[in-house]
C-alpha positions as CSV (number, residue, x, y, z in Angstrom):
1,X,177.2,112.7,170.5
2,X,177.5,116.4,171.2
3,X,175.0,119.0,170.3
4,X,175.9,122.4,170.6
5,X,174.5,125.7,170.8
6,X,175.7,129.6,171.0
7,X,173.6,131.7,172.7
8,X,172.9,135.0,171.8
9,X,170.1,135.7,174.4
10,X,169.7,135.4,178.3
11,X,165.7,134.6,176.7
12,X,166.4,131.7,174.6
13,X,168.6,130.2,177.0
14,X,165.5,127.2,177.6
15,X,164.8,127.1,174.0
16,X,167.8,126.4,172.9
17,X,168.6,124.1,175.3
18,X,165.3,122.3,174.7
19,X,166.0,122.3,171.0
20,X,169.7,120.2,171.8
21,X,167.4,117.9,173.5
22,X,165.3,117.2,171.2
23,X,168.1,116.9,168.3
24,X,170.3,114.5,170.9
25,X,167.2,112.6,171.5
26,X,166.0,112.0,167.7
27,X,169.7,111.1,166.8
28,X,170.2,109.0,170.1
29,X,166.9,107.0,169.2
30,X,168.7,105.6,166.1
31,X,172.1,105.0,168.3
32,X,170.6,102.9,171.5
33,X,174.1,102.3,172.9
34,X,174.9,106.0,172.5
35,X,175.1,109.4,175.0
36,X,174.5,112.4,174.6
37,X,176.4,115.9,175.9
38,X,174.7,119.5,175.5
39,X,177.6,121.8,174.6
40,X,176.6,125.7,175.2
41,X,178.7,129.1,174.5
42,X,177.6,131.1,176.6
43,X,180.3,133.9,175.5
44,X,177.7,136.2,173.9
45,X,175.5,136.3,176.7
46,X,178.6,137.9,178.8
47,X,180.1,139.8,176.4
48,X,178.9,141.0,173.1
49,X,182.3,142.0,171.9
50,X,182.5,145.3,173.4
51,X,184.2,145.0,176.3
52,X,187.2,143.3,177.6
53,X,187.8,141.7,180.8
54,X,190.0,143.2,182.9
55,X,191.9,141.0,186.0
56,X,194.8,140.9,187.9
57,X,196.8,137.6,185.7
58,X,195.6,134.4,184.1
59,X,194.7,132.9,187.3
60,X,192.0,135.2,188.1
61,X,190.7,135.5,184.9
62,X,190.3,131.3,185.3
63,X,188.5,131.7,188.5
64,X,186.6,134.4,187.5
65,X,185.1,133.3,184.1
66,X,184.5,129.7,186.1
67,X,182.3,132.1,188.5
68,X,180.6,133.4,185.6
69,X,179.7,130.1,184.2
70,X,178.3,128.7,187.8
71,X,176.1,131.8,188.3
72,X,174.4,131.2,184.4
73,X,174.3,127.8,185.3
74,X,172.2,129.0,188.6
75,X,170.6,131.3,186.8
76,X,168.8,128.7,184.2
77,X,168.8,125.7,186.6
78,X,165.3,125.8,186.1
79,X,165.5,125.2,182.3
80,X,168.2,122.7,183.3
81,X,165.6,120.5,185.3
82,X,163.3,120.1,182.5
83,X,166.1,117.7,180.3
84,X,164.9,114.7,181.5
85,X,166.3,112.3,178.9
86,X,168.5,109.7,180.8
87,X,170.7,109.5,177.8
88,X,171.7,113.0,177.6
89,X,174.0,112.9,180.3
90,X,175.8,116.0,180.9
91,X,176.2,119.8,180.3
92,X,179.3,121.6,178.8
93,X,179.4,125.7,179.3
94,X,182.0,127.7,177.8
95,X,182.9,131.0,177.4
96,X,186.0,132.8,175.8
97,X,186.4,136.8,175.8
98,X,189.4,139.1,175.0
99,X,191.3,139.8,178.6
100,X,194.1,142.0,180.1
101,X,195.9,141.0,182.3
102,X,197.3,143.8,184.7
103,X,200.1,142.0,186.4
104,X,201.4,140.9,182.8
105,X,200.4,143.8,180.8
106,X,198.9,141.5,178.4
107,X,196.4,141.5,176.1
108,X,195.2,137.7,175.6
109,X,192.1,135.8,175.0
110,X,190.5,134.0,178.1
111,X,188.9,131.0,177.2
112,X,187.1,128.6,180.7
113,X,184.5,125.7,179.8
114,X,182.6,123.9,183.0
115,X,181.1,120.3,182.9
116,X,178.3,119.7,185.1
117,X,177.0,115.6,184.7
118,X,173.1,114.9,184.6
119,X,174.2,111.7,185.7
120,X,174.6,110.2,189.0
121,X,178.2,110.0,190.3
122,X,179.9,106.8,190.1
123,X,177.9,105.5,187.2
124,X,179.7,104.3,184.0
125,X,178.1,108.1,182.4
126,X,179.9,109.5,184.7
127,X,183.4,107.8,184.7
128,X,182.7,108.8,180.9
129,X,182.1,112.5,181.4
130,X,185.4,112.1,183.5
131,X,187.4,110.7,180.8
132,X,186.2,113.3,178.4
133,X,186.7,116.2,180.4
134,X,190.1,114.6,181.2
135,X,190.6,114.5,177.4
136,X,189.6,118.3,176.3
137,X,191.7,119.6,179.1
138,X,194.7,118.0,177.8
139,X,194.1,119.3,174.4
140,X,193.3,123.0,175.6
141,X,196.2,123.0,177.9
142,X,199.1,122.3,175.3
């Protein structure tokens, strides 16, 4: 199960994050085999639609919006240590803005999303966060 959440504000960042908790964990209480995944766009927070990102070319722009999502992930790790249902087992950020790309003269959308597990490496929650990340970036990159 995925619950996701657009955020509009740096200040509800822990609200809403608590309220995908609490609807994962009322829906996963009637699913006892099930997971849970927090899915967040975080694309307001960085942009509000007025500006467009400017980088060199596409690879940039990749590293660059990845940047962004690890520093709001720092930024709200905080909020992140206060999820402490075991089912709930990973966090998805993404963020998509309008971009030009200098080297290309292109005006495109950049889209990057970032997976960070809850869940100890090597466990079967993780191999599953594997398989699904391996699964969205197939579908994103054709």
């Amino acid at each position: 199960m995925i619950e996701c959440k657009r955020l509009l504000s740096e200040k509800r960042f822990e609200e809403q994050l608590s309220k995908a908790s609490e609807q994962l964990g009322d829906f996963l209480d009637n699913e006892p085999d099930a997971k849970g995944l927090i899915a967040m766009d975080v694309t307001k927070l960085k942009n509000r639609g007025e500006g467009i990102y400017v980088v060199a070319n596409s690879m940039a722009a990749k590293i660059g919006l990845g940047n962004l999502l690890e520093t709001t992930l720092r930024e709200h790790w905080n909020s992140l240590k206060k999820v402490n249902d075991k089912r709930i087992i990973g966090l998805l950020l993404h963020i998509h803005t309008p971009a030009f790309l200098r080297e290309e003269s292109l005006l495109t959308a950049a889209k990057q999303s970032a997976l960070w597990p809850f869940c100890p490496q090597g466990s079967p929650e993780y191999k599953a966060l594997e398989v699904f990340a391996s699964k969205v970036t197939e579908r994103v990159d054709r």
